[in-house]
N, C-alpha and C positions, 0 to 999 in steps of 0.2 A: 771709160771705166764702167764695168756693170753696175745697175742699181740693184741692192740689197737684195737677195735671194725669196721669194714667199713661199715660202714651205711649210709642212708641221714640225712644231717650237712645242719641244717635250715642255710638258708641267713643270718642270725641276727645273727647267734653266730659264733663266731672265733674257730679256730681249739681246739682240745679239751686237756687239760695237765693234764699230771699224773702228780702228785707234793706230796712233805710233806714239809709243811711251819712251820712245829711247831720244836723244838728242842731237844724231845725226843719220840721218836720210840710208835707204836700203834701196836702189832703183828697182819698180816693178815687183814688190814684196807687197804682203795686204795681211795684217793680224789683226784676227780678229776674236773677240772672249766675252763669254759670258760667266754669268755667277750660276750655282746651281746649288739644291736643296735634295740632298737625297730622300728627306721624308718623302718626296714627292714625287719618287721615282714609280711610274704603271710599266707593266710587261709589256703594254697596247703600245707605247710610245716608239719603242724600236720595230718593229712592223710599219707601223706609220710615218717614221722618220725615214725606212730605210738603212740602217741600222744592224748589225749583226746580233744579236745578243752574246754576253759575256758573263762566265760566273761567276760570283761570289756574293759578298754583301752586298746591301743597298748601295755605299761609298762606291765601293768599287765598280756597281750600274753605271751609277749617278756620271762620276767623273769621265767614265767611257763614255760615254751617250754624248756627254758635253763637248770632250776634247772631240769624237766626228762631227757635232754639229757646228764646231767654229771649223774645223775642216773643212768640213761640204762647202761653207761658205766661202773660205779664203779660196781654194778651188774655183771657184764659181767667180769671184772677183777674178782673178788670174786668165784662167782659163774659156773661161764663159760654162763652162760645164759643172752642174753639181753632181760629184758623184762623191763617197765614201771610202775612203783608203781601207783596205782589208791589213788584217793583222798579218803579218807572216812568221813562220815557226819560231823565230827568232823573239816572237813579239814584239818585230817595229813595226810601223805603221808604213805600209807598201804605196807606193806615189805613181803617179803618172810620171812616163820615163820624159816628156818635159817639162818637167817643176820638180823643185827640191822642197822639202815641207819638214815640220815637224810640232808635237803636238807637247803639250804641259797643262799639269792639272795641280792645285793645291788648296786644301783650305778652303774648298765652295768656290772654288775660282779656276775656270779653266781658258786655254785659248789653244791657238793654231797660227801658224807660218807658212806663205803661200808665196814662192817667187819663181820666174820662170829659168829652167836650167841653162839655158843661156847667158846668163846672167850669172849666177851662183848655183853651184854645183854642191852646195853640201851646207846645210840650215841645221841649226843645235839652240832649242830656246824650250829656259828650263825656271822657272817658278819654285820657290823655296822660302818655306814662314822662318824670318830670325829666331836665330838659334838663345836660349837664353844663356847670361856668362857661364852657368854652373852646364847645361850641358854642352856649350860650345869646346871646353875645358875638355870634357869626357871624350870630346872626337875630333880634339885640333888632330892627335897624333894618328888618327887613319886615314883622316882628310889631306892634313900636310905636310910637306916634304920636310926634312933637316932644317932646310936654307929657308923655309918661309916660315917656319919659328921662329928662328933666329933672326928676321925681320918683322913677324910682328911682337917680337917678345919686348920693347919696349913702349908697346900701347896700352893706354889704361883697360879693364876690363872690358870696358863694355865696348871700346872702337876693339880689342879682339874677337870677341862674338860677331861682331859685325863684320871683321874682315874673314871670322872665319867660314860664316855663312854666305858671304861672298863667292869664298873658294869654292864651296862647296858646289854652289849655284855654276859658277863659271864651266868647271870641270865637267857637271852634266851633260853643260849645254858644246863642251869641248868632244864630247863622246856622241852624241848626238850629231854634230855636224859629220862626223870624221868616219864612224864605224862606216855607213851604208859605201863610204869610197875603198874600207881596207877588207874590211870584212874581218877585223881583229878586235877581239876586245882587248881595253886596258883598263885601268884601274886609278885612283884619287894618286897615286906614289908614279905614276908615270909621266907625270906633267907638272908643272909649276906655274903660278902664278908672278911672272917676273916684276907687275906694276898694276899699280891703278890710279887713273887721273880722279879724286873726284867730283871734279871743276869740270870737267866735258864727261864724266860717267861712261870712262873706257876704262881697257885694260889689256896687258899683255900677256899672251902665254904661251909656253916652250915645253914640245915633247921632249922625252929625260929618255923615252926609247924607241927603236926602229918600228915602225908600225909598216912599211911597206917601202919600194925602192922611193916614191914620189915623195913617201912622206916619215924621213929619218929621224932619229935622234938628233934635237937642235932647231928643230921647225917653229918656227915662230908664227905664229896668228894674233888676230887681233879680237877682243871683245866690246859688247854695249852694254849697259845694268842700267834698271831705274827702279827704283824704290817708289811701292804700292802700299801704300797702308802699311804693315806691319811684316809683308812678304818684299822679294828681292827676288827680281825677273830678269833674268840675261840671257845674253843672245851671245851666239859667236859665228858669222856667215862665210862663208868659202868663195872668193869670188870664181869664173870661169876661168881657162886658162885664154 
């Protein structure tokens, strides 16, 4: 395994962590995250990092710069190589055709997903701050299906907020794994949520539509979550055929 990358570490972001937050193992995967400070965000820093620049606010510097700088990393663990995924029209993040990846950013908190395609072919990990019950309430119904109301509907408030910003979280990280294999987008009402252990902090979920001939209405996959301070970070990884 490479040792830690030494490169220039924009101002904004905190030193970089190799970590696995989830509680069961991903062979040949490396995430890694920092926290970041957009007050802190210089022009100089993407020049110096390597880095494209991107426009808009500070936030929105801040959190790019961070999600390629745990990139380059997890890359660089994987592969031996630090290089920078380029954004593509689409605005995902473009990988080297041996590694599946994928990047998340929330709250000063960002990271990246690094495994080699051999292994998994399709990586979705997605960072999401709990929702409170009053706005969790405001978007059960664009987040969730019929049937997964009507399964959380006898939880108290606040385990619905929780399960709904679960969903929420899961489904990103379900479009994220999935799009770069169909080249289809879909949407919160095209998959479901069938389960969550959360005693091993898994979960199950089921496309509701055809996305491609491999991967029909009825496709079952598997999820990981683990609860961060006050966000909820999941994953959901595709393995190789």
């Amino acid at each position: 395994m490479p040792a830690m990358k030494t490169a220039h570490l924009p101002r904004c972001c905190s030193p970089l962590n190799d970590h696995w937050p989830f509680t069961q193992p991903l062979l040949g995967a490396h995430l890694i995250s920092t926290h970041f400070d957009a007050a802190l965000v210089d022009d100089a820093d993407y020049a110096a990092a390597g880095v494209h620049p991107v426009r808009g606010v500070a936030k929105r510097q801040a959190e790019h710069l961070a999600g390629r700088m745990c990139a380059r990393e997890a890359l660089y663990r994987v592969t031996g190589v630090a290089s920078v995924p380029a954004v593509g029209e689409d605005r995902a993040p473009q990988w080297p055709e041996q590694v599946s990846g994928s990047i998340t950013h929330s709250q000063g908190w960002a990271a990246a997903i690094v495994a080699p395609a051999q292994q998994w072919r399709g990586l979705g990990l997605d960072v999401e701050r709990r929702l409170s019950s009053e706005r969790a309430e405001r978007l059960a119904g664009e987040i969730l299906t019929a049937d997964e109301l009507s399964r959380i509907a006898p939880l108290t408030p606040d385990l619905r907020a929780w399960q709904i910003s679960l969903t929420f979280s899961l489904k990103e990280s379900l479009f994220k794994a999935l799009y770069p294999l169909v080249l289809t987008r879909f949407y919160f009402q095209d998959a479901e949520v069938l389960s969550i252990d959360s005693a091993q902090q898994t979960a199950r979920l089921r496309l509701l539509i055809d996305l491609s001939e491999a991967w029909p209405a009825g496709s079952e996959l598997s999820g990981l979550y683990a609860e961060l301070d006050n966000q909820l970070l999941s994953l959901v990884a595709i393995a190789a055929d």
